[in-house]
C-alpha positions in Angstrom: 93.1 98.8 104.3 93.6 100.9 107.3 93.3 104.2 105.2 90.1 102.8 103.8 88.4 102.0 107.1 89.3 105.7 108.3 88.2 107.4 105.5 85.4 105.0 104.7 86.4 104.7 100.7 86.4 101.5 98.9 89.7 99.9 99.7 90.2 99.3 95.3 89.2 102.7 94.5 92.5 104.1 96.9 94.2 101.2 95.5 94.1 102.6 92.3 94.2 106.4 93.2 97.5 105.0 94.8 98.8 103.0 92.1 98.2 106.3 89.6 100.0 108.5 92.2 103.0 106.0 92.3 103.2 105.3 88.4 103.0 109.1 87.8 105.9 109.6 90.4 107.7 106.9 88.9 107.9 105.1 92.5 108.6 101.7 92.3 106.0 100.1 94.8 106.9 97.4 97.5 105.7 94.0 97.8 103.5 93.6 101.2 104.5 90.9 103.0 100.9 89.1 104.0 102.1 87.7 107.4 101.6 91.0 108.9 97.9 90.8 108.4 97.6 87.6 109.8 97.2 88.5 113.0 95.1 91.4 112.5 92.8 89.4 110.3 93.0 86.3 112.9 91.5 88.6 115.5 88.9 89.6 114.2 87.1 86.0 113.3 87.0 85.8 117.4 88.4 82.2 117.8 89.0 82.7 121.5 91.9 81.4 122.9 92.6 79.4 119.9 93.3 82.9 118.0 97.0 82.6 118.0 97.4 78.9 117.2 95.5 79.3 114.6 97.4 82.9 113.7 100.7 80.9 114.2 99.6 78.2 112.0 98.1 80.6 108.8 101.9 82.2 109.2 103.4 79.0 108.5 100.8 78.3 105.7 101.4 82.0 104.3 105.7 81.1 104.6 104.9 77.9 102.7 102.8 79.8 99.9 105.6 82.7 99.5 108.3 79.5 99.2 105.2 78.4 95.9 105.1 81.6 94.6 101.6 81.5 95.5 101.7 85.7 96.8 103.8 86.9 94.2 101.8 89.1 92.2 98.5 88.9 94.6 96.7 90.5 97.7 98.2 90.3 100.6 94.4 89.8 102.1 93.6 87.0 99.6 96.7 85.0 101.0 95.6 85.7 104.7 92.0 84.6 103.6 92.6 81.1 101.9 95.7 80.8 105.0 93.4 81.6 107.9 90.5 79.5 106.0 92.7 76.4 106.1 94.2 77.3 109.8 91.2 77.7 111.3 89.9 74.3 109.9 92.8 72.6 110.9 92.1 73.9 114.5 88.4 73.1 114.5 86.8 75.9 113.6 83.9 75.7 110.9 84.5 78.7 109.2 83.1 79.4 106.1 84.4 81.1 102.5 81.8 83.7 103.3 82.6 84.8 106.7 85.9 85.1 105.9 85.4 87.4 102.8 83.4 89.9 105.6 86.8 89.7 107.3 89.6 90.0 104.6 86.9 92.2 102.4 88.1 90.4 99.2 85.7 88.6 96.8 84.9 85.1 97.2 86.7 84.2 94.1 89.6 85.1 95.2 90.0 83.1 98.2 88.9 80.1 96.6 91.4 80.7 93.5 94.1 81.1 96.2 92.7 77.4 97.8 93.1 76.0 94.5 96.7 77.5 94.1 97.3 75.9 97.3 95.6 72.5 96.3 98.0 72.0 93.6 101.0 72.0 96.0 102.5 69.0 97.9 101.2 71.1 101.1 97.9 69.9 100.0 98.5 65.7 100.3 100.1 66.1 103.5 98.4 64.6 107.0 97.9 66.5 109.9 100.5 65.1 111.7 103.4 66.2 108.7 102.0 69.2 108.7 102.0 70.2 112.0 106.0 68.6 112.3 108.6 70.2 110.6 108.1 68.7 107.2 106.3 71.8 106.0 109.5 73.5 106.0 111.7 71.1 104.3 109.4 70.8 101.2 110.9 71.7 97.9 109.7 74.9 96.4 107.6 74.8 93.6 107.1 76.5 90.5 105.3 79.8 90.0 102.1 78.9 89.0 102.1 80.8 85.9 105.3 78.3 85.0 102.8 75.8 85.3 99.9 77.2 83.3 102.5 77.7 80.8 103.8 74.2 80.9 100.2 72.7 80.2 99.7 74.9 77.4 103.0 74.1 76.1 101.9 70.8 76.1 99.0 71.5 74.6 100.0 73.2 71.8 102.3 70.6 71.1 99.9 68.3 71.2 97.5 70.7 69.1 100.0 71.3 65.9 101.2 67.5 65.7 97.4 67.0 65.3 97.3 70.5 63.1 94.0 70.9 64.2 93.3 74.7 64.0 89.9 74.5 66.1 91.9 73.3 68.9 94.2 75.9 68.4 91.4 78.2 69.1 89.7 76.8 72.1 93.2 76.7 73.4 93.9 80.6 72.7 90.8 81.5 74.0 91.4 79.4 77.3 95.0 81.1 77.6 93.4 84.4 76.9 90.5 84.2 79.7 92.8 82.7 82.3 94.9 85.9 82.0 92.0 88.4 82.1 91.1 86.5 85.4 94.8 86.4 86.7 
């Protein structure tokens, strides 16, 4: 992201230039940890003196999603999006999916597929006052969500071939198949 501010180039296209450069040198790329851009990210929506509560409060939200699974395998900024959405709202703030996708410069889509991740956690049914107490830590981990995409169409299927309905079958492939193109 910084490289791509410098050198004013779309942050994907370097992405990719970097991906082909490390695949080519047969470097096995780390995983970013998101918390690190919290902060950055948090500044720059210019909550005031609120910044860092709300900063502290998207790292414990980003800490609870890495517990879910919910970063394995994503953007780091699509994490601090949908965490600094949800923080900032919790603080007061009436910050909208658009404004934040001008901050985190990820597509709109993403941040609200990372809210829905986080929707389907226990995070999600907790009050204010849990949240904010040490209950957010204790939580049991979830499953990956693609355990749980899995699971349903598992069940599906199961579902589909005691029925051996082969038009089922389909719609079901073809739902599988355009979830993972979106993934």
């Amino acid at each position: 992201i910084d490289f791509s501010e410098v050198t004013q180039t779309d942050v994907f296209v370097l992405g990719k230039v970097y991906q082909l450069i490390a695949r080519e040198l047969g470097i096995q790329l780390p995983i970013v940890d998101p918390c690190i851009y919290v902060e950055r990210y948090g500044y720059k929506l210019k909550l005031g003196e609120k910044t860092r509560d709300v900063c502290h409060t998207a790292v414990r939200l980003v800490g609870r999603m890495k517990r879910d699974w919910i970063h394995h395998g994503r953007r780091p900024n699509g994490i601090c999006g949908a965490a600094l959405l949800v923080a900032s709202q919790l603080h007061g703030f009436q910050i909208s999916v658009k404004q934040m996708v001008r901050v985190v410069r990820i597509s709109k889509a993403i941040i609200v597929k990372r809210l829905a991740d986080v929707s389907e956690t226990p995070v999600a049914s907790l009050s204010l006052e849990d949240f904010f107490s040490k209950k957010l830590e204790s939580m049991v981990e979830q499953d990956p969500p693609s355990f749980k995409l899995a699971r349903i169409i598992y069940l599906r299927r199961s579902v589909i071939e005691s029925k051996n309905n082969w038009l089922s079958s389909q719609i079901i492939d073809q739902v599988v198949k355009t979830n993972m193109e979106m993934e």
